[in-house]
N, C-alpha and C positions, 0 to 999 in steps of 0.2 A: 504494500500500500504506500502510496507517493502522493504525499500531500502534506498540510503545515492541519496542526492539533495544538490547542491549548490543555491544560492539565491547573487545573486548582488546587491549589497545596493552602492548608490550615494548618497540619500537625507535622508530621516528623520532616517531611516531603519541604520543608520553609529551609529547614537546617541541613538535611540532607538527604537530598534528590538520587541521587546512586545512577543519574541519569543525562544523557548531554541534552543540551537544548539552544537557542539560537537566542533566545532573548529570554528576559526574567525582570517580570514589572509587576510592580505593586497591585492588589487588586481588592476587589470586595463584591459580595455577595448579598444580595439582599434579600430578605424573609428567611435567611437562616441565621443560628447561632451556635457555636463551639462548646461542644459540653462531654464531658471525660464519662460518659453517659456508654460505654463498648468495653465490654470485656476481653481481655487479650490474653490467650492459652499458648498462641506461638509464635511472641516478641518478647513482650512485656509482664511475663509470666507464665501457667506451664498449668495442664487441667489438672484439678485439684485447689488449685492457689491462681487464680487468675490476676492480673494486671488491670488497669484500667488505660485507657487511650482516648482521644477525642477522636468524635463523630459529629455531624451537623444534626440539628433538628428542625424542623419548621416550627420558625415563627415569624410571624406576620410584621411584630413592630423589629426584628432581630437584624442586624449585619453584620455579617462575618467578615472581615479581613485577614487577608492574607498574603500568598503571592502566584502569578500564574508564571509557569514556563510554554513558550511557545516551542513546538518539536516540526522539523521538517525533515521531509526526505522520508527516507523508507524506518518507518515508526514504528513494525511489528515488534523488535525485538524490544521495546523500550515497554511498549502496551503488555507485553508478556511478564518483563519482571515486575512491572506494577502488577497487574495481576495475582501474581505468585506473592509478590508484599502485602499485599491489601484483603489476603484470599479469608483472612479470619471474620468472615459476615459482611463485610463490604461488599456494596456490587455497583457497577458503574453507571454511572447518570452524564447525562448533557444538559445543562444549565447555561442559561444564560448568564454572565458576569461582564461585571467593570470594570476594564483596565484604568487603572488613577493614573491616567498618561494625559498630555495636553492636547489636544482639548479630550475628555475622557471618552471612549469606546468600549463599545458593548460586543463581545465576542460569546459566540457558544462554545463551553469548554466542559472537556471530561473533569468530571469530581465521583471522587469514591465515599461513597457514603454507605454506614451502616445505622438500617434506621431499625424501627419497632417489630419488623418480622423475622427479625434475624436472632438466633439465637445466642449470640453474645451480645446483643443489646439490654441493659439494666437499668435504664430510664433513671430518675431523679436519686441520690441516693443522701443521705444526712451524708455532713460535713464532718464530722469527727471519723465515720466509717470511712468514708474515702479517701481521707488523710492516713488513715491506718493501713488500708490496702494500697496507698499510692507507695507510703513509708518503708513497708514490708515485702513487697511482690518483686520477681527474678525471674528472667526469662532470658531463652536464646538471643537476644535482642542487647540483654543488660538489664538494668534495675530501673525501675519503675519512678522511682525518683529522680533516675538523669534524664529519662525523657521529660516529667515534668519541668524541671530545670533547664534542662535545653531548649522547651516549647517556649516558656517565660522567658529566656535570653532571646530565642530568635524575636520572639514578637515585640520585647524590647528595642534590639536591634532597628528591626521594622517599622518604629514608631505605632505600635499596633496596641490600644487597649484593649483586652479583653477582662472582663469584671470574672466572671466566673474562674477562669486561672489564673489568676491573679490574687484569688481570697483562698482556693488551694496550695497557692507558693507559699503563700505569707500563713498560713495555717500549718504546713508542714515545717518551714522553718522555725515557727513559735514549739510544737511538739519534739524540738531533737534535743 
């Protein structure tokens, strides 16, 4: 397949892509929001002890920020290891998104989302549990804590607020 693809990245995909791309611009999503709301068996924890990872959710007043990479040329091999990255309950969507470029553009772009029918999906969970499982979880990936940590540095980085990882960082930091 020959052709140019965009790719929406929110979570690990911000800090590390594992993938070439041609261009890399700041973006955002609208009626979605970023929530550590997916369980992770084989990154970010292991079955039995799962991890947690972000996933989008629909909401209506919600935008997500992020960043999109645009991919051209022959893209199979790239669409395959996402695939194989993303295979724990994600599955692939085409959304419309924002590039924050001047004057701004609206492109359809692949995003991996793991919503409500997926069975590592865990919906809203208290804040003191998810700091415990964020705390404690180990996975072929690494610890469940530096992805936190790294999501928070990239989206620092990116001039990006997000409230919901942001009161996980600062809640897991107050717990050690």
């Amino acid at each position: 397949m020959t052709k140019e693809i965009w790719i929406f990245a929110y979570g690990s995909l911000i800090w590390r892509p594992g993938f070439d791309y041609s261009d890399r611009v700041k973006a955002r999503l609208p009626g979605w929001s970023r929530r550590f709301w997916q369980a992770s068996t084989d990154h970010r924890g292991v079955p039995g002890a799962p991890g947690r990872v972000v996933t989008l959710v629909d909401d209506d007043d919600g935008i997500c920020e992020g960043v999109a990479y645009c991919l051209d040329g022959d893209i199979d091999q790239t669409l395959a290891y996402l695939d194989h990255r993303e295979q724990g309950g994600y599955e692939r969507r085409y959304i419309d998104i924002e590039l924050l470029t001047e004057p701004a553009t609206r492109v359809n772009a692949l995003v991996y989302v793991g919503d409500e029918t997926n069975p590592q999906f865990t919906g809203a969970t208290q804040m003191e549990a998810l700091v415990d499982t964020i705390r404690q979880a180990h996975g072929p990936s690494g610890s469940n804590r530096d992805y936190l940590l790294n999501l928070a540095e990239a989206l620092e980085r990116e001039g990006i607020e997000d409230s919901h990882a942001a009161a996980i960082a600062e809640q897991l930091s107050l717990s050690v």
